[in-house]
Backbone as numpy.savetxt, mean C-alpha at the origin, in Angstrom:
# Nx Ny Nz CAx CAy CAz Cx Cy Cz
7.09 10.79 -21.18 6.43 9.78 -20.36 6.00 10.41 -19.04
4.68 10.08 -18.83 4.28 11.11 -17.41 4.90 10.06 -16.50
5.29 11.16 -14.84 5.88 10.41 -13.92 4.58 9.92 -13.18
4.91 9.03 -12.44 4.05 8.15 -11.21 4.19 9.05 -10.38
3.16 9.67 -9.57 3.30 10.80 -8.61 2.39 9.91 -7.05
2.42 9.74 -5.76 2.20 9.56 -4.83 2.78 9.96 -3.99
2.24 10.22 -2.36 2.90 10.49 -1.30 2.70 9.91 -0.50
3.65 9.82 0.46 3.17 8.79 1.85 3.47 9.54 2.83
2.44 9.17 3.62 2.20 10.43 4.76 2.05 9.06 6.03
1.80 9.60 7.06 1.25 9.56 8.54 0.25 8.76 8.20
-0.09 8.24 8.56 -1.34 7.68 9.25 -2.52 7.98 10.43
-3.60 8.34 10.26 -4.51 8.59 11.01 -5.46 7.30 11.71
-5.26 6.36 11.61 -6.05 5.37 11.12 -5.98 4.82 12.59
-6.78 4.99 13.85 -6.67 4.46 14.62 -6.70 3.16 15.61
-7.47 2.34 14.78 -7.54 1.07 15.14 -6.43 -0.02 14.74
-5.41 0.53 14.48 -4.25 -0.31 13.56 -3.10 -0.21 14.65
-2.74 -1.41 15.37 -1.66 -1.19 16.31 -0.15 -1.36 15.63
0.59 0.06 15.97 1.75 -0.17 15.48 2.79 0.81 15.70
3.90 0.58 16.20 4.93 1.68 16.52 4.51 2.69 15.31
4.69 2.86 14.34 4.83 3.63 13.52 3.55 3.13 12.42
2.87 4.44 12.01 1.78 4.03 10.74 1.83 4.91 9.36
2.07 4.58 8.32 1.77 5.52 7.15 0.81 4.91 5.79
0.67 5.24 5.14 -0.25 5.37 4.02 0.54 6.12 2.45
0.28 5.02 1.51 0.69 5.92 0.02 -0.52 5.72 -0.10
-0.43 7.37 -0.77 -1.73 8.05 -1.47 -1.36 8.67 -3.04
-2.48 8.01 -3.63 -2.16 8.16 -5.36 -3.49 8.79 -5.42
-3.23 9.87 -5.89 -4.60 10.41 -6.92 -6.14 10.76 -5.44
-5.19 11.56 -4.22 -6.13 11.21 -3.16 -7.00 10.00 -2.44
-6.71 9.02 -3.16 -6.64 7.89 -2.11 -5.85 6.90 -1.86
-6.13 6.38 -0.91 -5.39 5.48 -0.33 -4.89 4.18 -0.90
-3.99 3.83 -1.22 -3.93 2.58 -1.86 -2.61 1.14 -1.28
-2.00 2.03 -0.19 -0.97 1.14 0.38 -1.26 1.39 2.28
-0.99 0.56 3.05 -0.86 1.19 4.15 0.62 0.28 4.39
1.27 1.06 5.55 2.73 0.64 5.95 2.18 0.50 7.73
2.71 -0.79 8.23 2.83 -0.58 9.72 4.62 -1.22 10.18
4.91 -1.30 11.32 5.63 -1.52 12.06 6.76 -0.45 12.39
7.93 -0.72 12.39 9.16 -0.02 12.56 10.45 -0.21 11.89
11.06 0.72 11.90 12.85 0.46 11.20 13.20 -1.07 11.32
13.22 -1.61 10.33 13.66 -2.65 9.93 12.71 -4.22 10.03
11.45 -3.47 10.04 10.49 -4.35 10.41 8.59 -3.63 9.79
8.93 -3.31 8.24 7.50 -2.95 8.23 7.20 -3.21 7.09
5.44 -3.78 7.53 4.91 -4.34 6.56 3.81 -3.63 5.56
4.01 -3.98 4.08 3.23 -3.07 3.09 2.24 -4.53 3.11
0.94 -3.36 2.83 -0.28 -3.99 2.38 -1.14 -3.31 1.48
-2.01 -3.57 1.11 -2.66 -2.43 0.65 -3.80 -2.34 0.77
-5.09 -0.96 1.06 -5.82 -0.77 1.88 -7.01 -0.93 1.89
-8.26 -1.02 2.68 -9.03 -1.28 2.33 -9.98 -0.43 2.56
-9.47 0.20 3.48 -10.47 1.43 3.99 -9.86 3.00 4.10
-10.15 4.42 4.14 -9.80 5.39 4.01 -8.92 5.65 5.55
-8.58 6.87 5.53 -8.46 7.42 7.01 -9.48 7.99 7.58
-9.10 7.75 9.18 -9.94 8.47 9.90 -10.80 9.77 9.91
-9.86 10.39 9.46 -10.38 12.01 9.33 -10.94 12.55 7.86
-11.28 11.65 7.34 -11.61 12.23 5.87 -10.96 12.46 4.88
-9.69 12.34 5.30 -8.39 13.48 4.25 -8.76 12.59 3.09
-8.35 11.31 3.17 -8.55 10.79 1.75 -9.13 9.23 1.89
-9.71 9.14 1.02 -10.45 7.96 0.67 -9.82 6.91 0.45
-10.64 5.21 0.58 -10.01 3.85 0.07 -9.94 3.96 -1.35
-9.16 3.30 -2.15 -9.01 3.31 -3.68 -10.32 3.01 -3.97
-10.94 3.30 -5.02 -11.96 3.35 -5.71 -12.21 1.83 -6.55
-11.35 0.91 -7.11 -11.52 -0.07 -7.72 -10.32 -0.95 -6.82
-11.19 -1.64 -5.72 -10.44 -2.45 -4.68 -9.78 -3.61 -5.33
-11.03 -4.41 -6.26 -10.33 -5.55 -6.80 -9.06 -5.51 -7.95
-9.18 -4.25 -8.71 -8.26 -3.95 -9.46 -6.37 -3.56 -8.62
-6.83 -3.18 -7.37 -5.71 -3.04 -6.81 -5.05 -4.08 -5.85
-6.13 -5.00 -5.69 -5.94 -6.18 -5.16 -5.22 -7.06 -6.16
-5.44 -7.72 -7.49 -4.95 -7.84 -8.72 -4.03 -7.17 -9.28
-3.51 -5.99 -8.88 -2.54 -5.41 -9.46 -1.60 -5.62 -8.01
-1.83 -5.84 -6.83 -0.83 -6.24 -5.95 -0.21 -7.30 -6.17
-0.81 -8.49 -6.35 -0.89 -9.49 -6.73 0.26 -10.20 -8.29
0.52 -9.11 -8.68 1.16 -9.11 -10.51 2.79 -8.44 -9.52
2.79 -7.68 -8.49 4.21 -7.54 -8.24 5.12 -8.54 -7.67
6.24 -8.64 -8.51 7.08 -9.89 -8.41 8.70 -9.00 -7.89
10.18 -9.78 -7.84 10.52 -9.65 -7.00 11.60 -8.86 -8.34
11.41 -7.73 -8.75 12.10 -6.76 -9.70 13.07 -5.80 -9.39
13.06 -5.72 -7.83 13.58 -4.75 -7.19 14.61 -5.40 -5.86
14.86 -4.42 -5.54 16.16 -5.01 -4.60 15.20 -5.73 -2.89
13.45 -5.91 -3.14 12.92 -6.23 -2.09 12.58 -7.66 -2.44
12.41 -8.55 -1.64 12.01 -9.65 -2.02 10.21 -9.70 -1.71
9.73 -10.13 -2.44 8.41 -10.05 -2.22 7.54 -11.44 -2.29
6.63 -11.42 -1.24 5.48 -12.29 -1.21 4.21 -12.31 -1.38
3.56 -12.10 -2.31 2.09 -11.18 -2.07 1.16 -12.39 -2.01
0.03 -12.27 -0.39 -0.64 -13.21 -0.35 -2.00 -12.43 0.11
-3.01 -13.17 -0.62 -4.18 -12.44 -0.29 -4.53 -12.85 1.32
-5.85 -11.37 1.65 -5.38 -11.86 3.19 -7.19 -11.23 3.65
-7.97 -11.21 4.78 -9.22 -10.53 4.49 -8.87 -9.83 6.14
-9.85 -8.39 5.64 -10.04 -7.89 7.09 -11.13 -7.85 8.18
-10.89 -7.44 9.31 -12.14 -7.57 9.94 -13.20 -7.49 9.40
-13.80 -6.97 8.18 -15.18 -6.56 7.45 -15.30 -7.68 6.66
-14.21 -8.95 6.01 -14.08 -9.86 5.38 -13.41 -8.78 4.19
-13.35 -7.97 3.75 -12.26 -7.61 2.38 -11.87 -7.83 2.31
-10.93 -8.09 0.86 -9.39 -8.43 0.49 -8.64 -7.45 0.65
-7.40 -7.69 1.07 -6.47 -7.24 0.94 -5.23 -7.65 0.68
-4.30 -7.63 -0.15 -2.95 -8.14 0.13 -1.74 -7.83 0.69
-1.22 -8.74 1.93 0.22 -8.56 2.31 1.18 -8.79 1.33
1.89 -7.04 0.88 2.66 -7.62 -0.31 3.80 -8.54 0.50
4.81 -7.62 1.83 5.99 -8.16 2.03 6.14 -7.54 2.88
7.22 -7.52 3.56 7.85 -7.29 4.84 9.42 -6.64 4.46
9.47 -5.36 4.49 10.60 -4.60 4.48 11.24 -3.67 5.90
12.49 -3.60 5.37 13.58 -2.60 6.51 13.67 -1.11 6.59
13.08 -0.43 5.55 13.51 1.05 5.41 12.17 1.95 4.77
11.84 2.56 5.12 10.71 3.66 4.00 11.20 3.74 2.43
12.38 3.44 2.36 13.43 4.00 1.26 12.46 2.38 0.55
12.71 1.51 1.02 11.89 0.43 0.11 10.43 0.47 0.35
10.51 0.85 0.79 8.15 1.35 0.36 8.34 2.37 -0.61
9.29 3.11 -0.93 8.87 3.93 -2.06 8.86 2.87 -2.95
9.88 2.17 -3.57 10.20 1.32 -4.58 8.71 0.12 -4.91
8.22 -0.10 -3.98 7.13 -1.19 -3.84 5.70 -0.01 -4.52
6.10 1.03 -4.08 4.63 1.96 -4.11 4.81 2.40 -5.44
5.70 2.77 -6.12 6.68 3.34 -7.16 6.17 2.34 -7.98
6.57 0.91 -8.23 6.51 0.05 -8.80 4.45 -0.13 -8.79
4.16 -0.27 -7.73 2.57 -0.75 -8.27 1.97 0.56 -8.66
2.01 1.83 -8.48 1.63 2.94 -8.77 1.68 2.96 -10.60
2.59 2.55 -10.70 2.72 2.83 -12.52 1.99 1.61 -12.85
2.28 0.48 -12.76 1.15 -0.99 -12.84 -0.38 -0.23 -12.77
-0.58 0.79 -11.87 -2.10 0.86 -11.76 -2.47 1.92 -12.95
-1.18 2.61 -13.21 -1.81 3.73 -14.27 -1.52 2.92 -15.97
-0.87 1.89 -15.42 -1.12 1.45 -16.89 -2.21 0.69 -17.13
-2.94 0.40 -16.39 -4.67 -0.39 -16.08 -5.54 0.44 -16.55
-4.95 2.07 -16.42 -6.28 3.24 -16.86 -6.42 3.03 -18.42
């Protein structure tokens, strides 16, 4: 069985106010962003790339919008996923509001394989 491979890095993304910023990246783009701090940060998922080029917005927005949307509460996070739009009007969804990076893997982990089983 192939593994789900992503990384979450830093954030470049400058218009996003927030103690702390990161991004999971699957397959070179972007498909989650993380803001706030220890014990207070929220997953969404993205709509636009980073600043600097490194990597791009996901390629099939509505598919990842819909596949946010299908994660339910399987894991030790409780989850709410509500669609939400951004300054440009896009969708995006706030999945939930977590305490640790250690649970953004699990959330990213979990929709990452959801998206490769869509391929």
């Amino acid at each position: 069985m192939k593994q789900a491979i992503f990384d979450i890095r830093k954030s470049d993304k400058s218009c996003l106010e927030a103690v702390e910023k990161y991004v999971v990246v699957y397959q070179g783009q972007v498909v989650l962003r993380i803001l706030g701090e220890e014990m207070s940060y929220e997953i969404m998922t993205a709509t636009v790339g980073e600043d600097f080029g490194t990597v791009n917005a996901y390629e099939h927005p509505q598919i990842l919008v819909d596949t946010a949307m299908t994660l339910a509460n399987s894991f030790e996070v409780e989850l709410a996923p509500r669609v939400c739009r951004d300054y440009d009007g896009r969708e995006y969804v706030k999945i939930c509001e977590v305490h640790y990076l250690s649970d953004v893997y699990r959330v990213a982990h979990t929709l990452v394989k959801k998206l490769e089983a869509r391929r």
